[in-house]
PDB file of N, H, CA, C and O in Angstrom:
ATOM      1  N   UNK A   1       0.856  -1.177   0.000  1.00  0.00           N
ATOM      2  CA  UNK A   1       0.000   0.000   0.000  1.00  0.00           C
ATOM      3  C   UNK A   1       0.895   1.230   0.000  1.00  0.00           C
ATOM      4  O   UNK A   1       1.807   1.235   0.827  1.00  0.00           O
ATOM      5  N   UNK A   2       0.770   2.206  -0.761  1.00  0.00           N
ATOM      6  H   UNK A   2       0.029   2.202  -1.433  1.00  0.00           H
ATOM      7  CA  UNK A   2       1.573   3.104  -1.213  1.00  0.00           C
ATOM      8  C   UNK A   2       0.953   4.752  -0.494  1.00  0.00           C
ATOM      9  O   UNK A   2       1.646   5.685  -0.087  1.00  0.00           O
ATOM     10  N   UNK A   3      -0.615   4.643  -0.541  1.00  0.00           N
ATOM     11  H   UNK A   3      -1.178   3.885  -0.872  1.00  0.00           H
ATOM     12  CA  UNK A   3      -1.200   5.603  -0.121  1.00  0.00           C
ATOM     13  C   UNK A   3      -2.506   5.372   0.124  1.00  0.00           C
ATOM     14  O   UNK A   3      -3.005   4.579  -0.673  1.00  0.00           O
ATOM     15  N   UNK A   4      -3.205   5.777   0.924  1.00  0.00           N
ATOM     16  H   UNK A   4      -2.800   6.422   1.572  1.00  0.00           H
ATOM     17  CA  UNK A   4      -4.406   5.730   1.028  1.00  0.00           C
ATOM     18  C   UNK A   4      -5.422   7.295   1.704  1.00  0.00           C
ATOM     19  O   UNK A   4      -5.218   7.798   2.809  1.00  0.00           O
ATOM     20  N   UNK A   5      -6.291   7.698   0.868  1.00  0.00           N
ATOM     21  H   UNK A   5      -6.458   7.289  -0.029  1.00  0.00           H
ATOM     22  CA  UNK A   5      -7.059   8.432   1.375  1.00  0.00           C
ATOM     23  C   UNK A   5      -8.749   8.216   1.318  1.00  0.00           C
ATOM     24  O   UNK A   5      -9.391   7.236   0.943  1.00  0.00           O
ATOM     25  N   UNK A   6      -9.076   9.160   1.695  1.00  0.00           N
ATOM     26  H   UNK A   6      -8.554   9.957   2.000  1.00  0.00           H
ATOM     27  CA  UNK A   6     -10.455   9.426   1.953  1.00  0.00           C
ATOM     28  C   UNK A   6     -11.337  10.487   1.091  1.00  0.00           C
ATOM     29  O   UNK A   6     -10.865  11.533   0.646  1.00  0.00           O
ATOM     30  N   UNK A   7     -12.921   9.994   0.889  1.00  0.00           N
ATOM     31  H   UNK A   7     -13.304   9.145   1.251  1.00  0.00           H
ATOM     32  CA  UNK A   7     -12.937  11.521  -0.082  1.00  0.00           C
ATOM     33  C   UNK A   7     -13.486  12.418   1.062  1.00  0.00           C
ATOM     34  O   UNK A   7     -12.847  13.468   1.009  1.00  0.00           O
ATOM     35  N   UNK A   8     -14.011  12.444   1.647  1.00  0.00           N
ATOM     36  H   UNK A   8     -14.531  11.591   1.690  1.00  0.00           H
ATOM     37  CA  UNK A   8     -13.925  13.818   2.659  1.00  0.00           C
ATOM     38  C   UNK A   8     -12.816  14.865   2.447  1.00  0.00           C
ATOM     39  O   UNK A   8     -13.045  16.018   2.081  1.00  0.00           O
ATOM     40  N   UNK A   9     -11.510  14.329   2.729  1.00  0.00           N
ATOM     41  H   UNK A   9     -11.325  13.392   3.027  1.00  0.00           H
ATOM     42  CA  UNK A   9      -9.725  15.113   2.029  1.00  0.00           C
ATOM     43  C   UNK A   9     -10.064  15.953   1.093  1.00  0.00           C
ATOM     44  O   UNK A   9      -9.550  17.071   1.079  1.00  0.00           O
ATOM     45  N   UNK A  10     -11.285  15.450  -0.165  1.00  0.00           N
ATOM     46  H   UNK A  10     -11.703  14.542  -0.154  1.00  0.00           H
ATOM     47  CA  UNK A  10     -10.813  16.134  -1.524  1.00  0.00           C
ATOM     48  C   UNK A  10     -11.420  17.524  -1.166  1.00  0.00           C
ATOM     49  O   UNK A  10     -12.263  17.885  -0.345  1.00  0.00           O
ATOM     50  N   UNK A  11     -10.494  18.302  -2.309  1.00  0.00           N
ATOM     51  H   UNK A  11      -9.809  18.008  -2.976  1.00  0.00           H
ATOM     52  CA  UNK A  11     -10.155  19.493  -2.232  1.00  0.00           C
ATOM     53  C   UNK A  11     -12.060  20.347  -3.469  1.00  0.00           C
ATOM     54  O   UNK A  11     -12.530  21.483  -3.419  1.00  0.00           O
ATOM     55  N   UNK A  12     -12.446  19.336  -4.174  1.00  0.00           N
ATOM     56  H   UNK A  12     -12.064  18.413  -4.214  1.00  0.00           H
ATOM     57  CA  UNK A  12     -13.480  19.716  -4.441  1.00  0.00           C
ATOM     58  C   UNK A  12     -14.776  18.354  -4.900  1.00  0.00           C
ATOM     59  O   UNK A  12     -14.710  17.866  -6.029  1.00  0.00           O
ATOM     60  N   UNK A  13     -15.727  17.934  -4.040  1.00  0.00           N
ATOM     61  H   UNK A  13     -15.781  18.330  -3.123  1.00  0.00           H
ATOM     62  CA  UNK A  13     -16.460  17.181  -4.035  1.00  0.00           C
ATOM     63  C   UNK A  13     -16.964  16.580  -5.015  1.00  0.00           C
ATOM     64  O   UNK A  13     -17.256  17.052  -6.114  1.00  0.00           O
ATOM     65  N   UNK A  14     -17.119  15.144  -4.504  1.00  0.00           N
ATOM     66  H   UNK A  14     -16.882  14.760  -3.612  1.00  0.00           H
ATOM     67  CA  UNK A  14     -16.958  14.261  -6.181  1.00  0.00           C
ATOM     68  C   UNK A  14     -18.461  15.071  -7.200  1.00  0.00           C
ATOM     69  O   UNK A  14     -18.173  15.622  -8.263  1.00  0.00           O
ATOM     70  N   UNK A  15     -19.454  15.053  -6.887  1.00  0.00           N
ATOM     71  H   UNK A  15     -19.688  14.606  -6.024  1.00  0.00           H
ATOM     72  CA  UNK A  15     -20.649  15.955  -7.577  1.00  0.00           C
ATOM     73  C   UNK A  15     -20.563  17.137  -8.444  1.00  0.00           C
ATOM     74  O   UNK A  15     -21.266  17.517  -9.380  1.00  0.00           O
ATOM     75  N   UNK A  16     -19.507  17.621  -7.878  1.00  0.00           N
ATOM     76  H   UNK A  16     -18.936  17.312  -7.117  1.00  0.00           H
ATOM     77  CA  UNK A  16     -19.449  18.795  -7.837  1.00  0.00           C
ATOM     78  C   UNK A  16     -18.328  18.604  -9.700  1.00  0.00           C
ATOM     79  O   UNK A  16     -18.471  19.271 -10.725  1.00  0.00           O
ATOM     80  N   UNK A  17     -17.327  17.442  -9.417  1.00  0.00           N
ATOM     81  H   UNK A  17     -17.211  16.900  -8.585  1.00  0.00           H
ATOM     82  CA  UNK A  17     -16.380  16.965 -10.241  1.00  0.00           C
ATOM     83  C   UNK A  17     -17.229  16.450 -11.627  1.00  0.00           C
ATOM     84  O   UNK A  17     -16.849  16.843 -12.730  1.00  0.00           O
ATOM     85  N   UNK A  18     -18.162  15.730 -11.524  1.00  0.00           N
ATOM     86  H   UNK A  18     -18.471  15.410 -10.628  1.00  0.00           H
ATOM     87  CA  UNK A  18     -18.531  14.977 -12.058  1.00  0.00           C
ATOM     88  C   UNK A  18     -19.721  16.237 -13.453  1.00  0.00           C
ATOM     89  O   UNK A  18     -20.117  16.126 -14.613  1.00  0.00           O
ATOM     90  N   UNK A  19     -19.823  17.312 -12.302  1.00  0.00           N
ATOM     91  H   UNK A  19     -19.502  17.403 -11.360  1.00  0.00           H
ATOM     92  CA  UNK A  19     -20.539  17.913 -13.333  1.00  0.00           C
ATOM     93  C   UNK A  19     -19.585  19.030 -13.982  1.00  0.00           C
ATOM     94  O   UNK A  19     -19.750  19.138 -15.197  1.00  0.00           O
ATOM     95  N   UNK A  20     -18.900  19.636 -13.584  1.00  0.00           N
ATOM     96  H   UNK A  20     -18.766  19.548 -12.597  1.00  0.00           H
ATOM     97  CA  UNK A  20     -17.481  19.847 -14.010  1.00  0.00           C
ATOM     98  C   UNK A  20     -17.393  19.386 -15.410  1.00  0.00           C
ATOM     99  O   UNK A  20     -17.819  20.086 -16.329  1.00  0.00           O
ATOM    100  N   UNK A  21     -16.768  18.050 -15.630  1.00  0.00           N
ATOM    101  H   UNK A  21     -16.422  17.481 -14.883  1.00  0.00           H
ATOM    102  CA  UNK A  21     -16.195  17.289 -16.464  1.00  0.00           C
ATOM    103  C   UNK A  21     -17.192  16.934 -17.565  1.00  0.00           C
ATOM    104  O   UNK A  21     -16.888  16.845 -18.754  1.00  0.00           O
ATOM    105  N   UNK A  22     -18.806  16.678 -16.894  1.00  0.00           N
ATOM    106  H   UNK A  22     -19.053  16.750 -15.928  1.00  0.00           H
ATOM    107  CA  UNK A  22     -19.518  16.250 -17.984  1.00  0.00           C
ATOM    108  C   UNK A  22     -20.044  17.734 -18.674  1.00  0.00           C
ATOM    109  O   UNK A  22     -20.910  17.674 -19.547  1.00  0.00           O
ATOM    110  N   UNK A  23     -19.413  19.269 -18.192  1.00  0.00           N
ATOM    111  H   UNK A  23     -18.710  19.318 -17.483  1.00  0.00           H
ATOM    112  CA  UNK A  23     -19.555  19.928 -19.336  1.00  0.00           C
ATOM    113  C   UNK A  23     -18.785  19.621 -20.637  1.00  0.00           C
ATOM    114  O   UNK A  23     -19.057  20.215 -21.680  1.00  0.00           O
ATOM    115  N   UNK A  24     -17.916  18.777 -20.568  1.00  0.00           N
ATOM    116  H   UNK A  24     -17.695  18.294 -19.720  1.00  0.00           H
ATOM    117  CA  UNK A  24     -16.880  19.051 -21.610  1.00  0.00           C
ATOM    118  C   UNK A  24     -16.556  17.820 -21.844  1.00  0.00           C
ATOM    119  O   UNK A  24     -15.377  17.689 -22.173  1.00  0.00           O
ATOM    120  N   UNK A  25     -17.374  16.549 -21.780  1.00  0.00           N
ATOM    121  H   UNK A  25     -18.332  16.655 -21.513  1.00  0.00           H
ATOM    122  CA  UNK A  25     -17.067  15.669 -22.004  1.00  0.00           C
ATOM    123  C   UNK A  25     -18.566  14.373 -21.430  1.00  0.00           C
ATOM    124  O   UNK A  25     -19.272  14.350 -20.422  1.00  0.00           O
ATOM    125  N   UNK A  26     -18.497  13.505 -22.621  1.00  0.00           N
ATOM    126  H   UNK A  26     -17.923  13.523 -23.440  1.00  0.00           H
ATOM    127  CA  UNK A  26     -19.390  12.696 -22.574  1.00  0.00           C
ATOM    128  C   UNK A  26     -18.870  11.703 -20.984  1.00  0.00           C
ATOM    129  O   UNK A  26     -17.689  11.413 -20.788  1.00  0.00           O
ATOM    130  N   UNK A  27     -19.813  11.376 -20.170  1.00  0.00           N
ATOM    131  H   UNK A  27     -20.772  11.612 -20.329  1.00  0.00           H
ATOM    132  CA  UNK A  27     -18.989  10.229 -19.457  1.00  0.00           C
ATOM    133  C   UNK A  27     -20.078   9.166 -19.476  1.00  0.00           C
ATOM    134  O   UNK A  27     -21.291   9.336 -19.604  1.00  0.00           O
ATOM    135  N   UNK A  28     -19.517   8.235 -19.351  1.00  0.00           N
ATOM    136  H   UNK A  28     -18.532   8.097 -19.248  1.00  0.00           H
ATOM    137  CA  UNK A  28     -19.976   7.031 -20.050  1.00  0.00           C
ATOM    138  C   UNK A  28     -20.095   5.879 -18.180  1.00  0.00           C
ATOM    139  O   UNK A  28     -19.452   6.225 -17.189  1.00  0.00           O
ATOM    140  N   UNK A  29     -20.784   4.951 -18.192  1.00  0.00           N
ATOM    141  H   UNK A  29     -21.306   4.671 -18.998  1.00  0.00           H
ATOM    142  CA  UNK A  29     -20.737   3.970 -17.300  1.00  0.00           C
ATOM    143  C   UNK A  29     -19.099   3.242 -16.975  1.00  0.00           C
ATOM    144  O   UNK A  29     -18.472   2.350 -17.545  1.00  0.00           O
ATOM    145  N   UNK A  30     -18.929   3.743 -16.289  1.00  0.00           N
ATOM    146  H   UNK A  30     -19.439   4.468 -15.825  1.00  0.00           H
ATOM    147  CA  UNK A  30     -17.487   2.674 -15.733  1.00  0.00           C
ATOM    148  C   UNK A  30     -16.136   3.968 -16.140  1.00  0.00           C
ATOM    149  O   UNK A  30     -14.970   3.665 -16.397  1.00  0.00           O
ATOM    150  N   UNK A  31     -16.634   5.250 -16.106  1.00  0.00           N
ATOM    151  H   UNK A  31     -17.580   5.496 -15.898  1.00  0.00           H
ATOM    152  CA  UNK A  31     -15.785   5.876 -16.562  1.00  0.00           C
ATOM    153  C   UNK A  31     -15.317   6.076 -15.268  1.00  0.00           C
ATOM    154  O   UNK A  31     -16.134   5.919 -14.361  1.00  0.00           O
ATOM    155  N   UNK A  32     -13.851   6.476 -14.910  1.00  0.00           N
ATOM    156  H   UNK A  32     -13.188   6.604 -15.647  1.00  0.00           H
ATOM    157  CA  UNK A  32     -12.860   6.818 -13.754  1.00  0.00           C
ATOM    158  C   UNK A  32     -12.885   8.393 -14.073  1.00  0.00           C
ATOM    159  O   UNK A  32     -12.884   8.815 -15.229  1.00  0.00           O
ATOM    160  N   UNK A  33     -12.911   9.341 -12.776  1.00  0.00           N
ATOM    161  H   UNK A  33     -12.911   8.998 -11.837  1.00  0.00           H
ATOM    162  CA  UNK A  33     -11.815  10.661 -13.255  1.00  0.00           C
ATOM    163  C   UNK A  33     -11.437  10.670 -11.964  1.00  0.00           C
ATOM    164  O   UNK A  33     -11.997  10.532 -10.877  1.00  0.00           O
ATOM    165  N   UNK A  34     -10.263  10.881 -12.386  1.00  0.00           N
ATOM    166  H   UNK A  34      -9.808  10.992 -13.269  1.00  0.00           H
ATOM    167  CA  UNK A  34      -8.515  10.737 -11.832  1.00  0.00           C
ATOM    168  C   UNK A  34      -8.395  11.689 -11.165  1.00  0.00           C
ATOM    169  O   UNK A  34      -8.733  12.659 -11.843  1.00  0.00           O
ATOM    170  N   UNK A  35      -7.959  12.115  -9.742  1.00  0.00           N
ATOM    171  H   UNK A  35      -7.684  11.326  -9.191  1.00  0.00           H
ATOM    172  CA  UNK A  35      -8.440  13.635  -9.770  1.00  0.00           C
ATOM    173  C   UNK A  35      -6.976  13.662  -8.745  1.00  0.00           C
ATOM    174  O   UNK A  35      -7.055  14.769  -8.215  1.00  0.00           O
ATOM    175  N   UNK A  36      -5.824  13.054  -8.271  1.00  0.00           N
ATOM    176  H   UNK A  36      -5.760  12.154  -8.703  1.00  0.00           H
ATOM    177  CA  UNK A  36      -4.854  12.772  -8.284  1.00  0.00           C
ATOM    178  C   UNK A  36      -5.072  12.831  -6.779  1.00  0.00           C
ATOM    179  O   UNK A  36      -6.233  12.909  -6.378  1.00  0.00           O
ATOM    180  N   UNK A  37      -3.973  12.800  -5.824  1.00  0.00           N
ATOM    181  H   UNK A  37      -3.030  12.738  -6.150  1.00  0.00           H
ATOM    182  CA  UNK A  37      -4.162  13.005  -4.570  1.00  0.00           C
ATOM    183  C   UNK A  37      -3.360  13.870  -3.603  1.00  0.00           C
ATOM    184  O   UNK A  37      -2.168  13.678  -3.843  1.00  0.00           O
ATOM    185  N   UNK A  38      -3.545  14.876  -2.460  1.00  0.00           N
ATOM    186  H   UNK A  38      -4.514  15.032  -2.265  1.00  0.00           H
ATOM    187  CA  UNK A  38      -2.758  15.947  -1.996  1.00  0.00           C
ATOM    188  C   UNK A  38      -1.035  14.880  -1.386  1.00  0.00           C
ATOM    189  O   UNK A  38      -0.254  15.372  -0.571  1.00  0.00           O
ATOM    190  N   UNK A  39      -0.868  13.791  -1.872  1.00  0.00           N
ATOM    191  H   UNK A  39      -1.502  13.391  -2.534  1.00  0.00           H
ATOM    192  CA  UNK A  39       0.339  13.048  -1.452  1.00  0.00           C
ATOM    193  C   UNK A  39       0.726  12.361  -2.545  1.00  0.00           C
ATOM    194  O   UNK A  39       0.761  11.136  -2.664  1.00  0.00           O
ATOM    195  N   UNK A  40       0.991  13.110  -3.269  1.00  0.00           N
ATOM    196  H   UNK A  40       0.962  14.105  -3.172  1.00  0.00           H
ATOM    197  CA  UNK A  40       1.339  12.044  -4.615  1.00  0.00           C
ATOM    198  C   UNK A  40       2.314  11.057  -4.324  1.00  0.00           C
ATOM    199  O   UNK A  40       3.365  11.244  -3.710  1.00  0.00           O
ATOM    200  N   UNK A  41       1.895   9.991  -4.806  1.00  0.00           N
ATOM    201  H   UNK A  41       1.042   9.839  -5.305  1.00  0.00           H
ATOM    202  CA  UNK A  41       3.048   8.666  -5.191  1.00  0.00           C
ATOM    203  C   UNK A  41       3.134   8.528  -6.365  1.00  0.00           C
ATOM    204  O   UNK A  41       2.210   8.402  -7.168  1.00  0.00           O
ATOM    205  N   UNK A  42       4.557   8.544  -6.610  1.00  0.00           N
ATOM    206  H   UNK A  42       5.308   8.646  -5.957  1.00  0.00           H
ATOM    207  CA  UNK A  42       4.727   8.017  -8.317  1.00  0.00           C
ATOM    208  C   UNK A  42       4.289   6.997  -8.530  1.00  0.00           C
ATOM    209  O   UNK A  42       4.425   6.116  -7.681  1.00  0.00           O
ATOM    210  N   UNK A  43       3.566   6.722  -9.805  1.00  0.00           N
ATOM    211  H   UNK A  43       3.455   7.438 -10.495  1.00  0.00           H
ATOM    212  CA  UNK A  43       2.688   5.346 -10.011  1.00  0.00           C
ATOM    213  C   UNK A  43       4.208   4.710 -11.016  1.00  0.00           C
ATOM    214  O   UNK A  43       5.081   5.434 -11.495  1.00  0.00           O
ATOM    215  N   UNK A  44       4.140   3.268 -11.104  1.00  0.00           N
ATOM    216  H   UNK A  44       3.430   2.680 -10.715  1.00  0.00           H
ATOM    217  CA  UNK A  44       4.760   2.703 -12.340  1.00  0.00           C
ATOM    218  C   UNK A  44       4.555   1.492 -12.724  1.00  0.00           C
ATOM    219  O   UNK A  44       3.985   0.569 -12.141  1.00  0.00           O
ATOM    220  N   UNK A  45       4.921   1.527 -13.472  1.00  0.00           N
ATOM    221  H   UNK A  45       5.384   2.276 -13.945  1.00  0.00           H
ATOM    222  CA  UNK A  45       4.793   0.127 -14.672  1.00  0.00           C
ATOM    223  C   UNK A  45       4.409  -1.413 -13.545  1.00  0.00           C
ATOM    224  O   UNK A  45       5.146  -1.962 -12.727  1.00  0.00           O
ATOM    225  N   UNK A  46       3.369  -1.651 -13.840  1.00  0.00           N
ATOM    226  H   UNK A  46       2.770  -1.206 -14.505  1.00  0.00           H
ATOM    227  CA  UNK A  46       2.848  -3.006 -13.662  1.00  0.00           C
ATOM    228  C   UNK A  46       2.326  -2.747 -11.852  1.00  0.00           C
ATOM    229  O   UNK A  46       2.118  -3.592 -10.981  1.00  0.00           O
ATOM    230  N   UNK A  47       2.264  -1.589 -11.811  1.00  0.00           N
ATOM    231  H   UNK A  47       2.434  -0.903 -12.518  1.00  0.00           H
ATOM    232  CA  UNK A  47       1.979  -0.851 -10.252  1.00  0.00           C
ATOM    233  C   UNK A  47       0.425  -1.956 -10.214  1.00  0.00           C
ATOM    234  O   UNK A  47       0.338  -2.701 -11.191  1.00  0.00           O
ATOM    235  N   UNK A  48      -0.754  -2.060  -9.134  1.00  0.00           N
ATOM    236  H   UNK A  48      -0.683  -1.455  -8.341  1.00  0.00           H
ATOM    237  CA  UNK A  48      -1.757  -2.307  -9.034  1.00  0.00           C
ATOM    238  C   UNK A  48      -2.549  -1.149  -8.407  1.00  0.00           C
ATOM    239  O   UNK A  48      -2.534  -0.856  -7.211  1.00  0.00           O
ATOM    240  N   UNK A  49      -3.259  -0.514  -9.399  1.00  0.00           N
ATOM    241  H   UNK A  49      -3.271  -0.752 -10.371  1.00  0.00           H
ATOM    242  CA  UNK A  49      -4.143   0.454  -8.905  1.00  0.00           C
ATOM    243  C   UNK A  49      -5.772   0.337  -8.188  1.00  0.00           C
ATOM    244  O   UNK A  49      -6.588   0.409  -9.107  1.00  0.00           O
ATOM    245  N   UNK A  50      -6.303   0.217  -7.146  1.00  0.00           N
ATOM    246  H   UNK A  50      -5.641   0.159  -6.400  1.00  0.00           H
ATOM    247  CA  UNK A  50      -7.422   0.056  -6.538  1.00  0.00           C
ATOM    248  C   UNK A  50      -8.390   1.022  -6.198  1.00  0.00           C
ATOM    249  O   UNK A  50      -8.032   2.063  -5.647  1.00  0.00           O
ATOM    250  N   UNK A  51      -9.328   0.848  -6.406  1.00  0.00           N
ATOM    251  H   UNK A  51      -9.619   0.003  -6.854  1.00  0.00           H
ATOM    252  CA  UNK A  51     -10.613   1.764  -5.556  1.00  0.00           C
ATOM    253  C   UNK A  51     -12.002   1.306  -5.500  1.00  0.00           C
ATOM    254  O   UNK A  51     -12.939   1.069  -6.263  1.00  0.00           O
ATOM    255  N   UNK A  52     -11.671   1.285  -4.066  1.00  0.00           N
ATOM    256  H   UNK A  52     -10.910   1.478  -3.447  1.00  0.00           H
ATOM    257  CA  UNK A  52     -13.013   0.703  -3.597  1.00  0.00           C
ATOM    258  C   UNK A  52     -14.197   1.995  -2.918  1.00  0.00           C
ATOM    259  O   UNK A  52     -14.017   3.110  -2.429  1.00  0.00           O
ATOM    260  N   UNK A  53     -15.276   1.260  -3.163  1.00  0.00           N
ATOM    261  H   UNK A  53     -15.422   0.354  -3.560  1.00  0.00           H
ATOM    262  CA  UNK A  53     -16.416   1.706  -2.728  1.00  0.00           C
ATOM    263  C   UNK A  53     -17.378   0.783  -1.681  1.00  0.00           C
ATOM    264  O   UNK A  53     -17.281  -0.440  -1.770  1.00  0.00           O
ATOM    265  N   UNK A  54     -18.008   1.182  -1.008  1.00  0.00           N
ATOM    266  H   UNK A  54     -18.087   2.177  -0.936  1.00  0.00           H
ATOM    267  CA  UNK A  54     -18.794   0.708  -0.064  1.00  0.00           C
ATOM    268  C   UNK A  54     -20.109  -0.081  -0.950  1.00  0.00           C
ATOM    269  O   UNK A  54     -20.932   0.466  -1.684  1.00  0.00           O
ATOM    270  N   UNK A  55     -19.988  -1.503  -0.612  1.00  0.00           N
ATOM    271  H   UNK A  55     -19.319  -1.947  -0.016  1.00  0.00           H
ATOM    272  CA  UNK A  55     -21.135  -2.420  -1.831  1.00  0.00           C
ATOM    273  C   UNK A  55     -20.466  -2.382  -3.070  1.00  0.00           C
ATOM    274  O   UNK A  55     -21.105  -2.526  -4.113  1.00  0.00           O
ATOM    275  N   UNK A  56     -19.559  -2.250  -3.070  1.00  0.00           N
ATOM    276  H   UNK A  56     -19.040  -2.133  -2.223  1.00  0.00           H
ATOM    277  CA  UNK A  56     -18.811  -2.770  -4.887  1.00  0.00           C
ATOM    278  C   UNK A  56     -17.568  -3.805  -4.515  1.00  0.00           C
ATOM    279  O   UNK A  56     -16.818  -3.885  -3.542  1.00  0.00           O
ATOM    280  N   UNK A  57     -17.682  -4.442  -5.555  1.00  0.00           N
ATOM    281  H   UNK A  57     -18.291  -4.376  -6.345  1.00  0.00           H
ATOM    282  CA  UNK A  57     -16.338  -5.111  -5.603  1.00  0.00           C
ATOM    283  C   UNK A  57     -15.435  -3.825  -5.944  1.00  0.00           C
ATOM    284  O   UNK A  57     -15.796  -2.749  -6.422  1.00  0.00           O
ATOM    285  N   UNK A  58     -13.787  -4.376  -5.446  1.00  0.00           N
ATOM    286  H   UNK A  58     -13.494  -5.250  -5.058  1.00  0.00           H
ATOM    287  CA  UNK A  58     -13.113  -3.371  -5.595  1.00  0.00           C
ATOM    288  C   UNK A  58     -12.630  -3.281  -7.699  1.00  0.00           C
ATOM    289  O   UNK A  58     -12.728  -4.227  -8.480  1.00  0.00           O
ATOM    290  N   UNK A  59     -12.329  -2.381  -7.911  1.00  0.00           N
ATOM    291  H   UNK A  59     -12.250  -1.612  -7.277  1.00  0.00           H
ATOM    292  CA  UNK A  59     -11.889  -2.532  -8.964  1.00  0.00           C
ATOM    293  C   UNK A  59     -10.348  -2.047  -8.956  1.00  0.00           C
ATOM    294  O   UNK A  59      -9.890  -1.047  -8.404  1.00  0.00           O
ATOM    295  N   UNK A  60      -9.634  -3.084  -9.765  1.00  0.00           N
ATOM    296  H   UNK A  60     -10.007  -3.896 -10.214  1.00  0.00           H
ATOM    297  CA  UNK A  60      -8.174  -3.161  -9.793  1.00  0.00           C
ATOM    298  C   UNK A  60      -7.579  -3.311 -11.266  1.00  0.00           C
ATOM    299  O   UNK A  60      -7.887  -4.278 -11.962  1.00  0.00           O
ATOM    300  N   UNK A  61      -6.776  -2.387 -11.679  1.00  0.00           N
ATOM    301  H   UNK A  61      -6.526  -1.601 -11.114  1.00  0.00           H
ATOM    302  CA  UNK A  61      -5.931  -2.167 -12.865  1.00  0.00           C
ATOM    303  C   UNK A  61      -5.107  -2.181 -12.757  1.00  0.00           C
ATOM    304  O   UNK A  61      -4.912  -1.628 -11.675  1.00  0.00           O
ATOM    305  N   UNK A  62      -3.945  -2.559 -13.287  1.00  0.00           N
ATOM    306  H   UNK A  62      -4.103  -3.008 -14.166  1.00  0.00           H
ATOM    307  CA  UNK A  62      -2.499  -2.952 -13.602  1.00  0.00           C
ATOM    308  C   UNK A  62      -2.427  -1.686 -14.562  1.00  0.00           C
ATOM    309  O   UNK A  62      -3.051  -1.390 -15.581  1.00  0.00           O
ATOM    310  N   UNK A  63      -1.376  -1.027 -13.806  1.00  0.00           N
ATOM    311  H   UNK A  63      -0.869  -1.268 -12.978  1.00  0.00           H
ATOM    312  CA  UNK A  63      -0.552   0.159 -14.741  1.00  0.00           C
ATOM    313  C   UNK A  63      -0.109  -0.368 -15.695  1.00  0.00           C
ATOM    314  O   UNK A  63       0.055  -1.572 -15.494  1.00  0.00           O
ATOM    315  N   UNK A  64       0.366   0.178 -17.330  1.00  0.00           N
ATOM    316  H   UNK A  64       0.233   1.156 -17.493  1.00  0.00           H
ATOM    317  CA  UNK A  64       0.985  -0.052 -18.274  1.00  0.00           C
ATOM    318  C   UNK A  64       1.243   1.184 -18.696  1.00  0.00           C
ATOM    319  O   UNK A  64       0.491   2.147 -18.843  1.00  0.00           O
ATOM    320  N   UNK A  65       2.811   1.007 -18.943  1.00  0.00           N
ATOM    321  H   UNK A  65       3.422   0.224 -18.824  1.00  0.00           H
ATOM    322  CA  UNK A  65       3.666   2.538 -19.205  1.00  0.00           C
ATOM    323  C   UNK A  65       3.849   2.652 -20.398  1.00  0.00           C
ATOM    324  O   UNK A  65       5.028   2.477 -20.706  1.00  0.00           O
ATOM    325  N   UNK A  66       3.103   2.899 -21.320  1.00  0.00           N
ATOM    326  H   UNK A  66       2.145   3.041 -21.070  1.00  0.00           H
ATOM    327  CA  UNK A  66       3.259   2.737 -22.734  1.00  0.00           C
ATOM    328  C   UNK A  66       4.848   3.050 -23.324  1.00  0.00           C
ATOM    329  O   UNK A  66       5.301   2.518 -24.338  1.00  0.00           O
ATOM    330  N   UNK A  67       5.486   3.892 -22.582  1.00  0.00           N
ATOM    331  H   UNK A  67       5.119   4.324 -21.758  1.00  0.00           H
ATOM    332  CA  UNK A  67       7.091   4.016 -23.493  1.00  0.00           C
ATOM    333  C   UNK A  67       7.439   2.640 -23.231  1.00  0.00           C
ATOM    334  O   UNK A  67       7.907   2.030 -24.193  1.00  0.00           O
ATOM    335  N   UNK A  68       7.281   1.844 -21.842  1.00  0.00           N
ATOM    336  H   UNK A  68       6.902   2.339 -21.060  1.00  0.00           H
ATOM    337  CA  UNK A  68       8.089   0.252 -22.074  1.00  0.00           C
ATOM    338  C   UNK A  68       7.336  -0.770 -22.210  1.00  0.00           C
ATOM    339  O   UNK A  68       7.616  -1.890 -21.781  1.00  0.00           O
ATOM    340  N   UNK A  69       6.135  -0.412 -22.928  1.00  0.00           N
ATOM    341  H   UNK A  69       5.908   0.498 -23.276  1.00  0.00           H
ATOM    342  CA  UNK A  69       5.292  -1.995 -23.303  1.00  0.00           C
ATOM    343  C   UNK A  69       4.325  -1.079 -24.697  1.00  0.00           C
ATOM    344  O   UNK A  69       3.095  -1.032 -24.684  1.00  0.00           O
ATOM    345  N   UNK A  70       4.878  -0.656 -25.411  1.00  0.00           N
ATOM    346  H   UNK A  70       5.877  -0.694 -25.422  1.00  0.00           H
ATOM    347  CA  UNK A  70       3.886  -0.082 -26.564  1.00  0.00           C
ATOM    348  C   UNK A  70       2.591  -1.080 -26.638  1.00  0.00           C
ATOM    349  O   UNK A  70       1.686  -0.859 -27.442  1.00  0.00           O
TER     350      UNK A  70
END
């Protein structure tokens, strides 16, 4: 575990994000926005990225660094 936060922390509320973004962009079911975190960790290649929600399975992605795996 590299970092972990909370959204309470964020600096502007996910609702608030979500309508934000869908001025300027279609969002679709299963879409992510990334909204980074006040402790950055460098992410890298083959890293395991997680986020869970309360009643979801977690969902987990494997980084891929496109300069070393085109």
């Amino acid at each position: 575990l590299h970092a972990q936060n909370h959204v309470r922390n964020m600096t502007f509320p996910p609702d608030f994000l979500v309508s934000f973004h869908s001025r300027v962009m279609t969002l679709l079911p299963g879409d992510i926005i990334s909204t980074g975190t006040p402790r950055a960790v460098q992410i890298k290649n083959k890293d395991i990225i997680e986020c869970r929600i309360d009643g979801f399975e977690p969902l987990k992605n494997t980084v891929r660094d496109l300069k070393i795996n085109p």
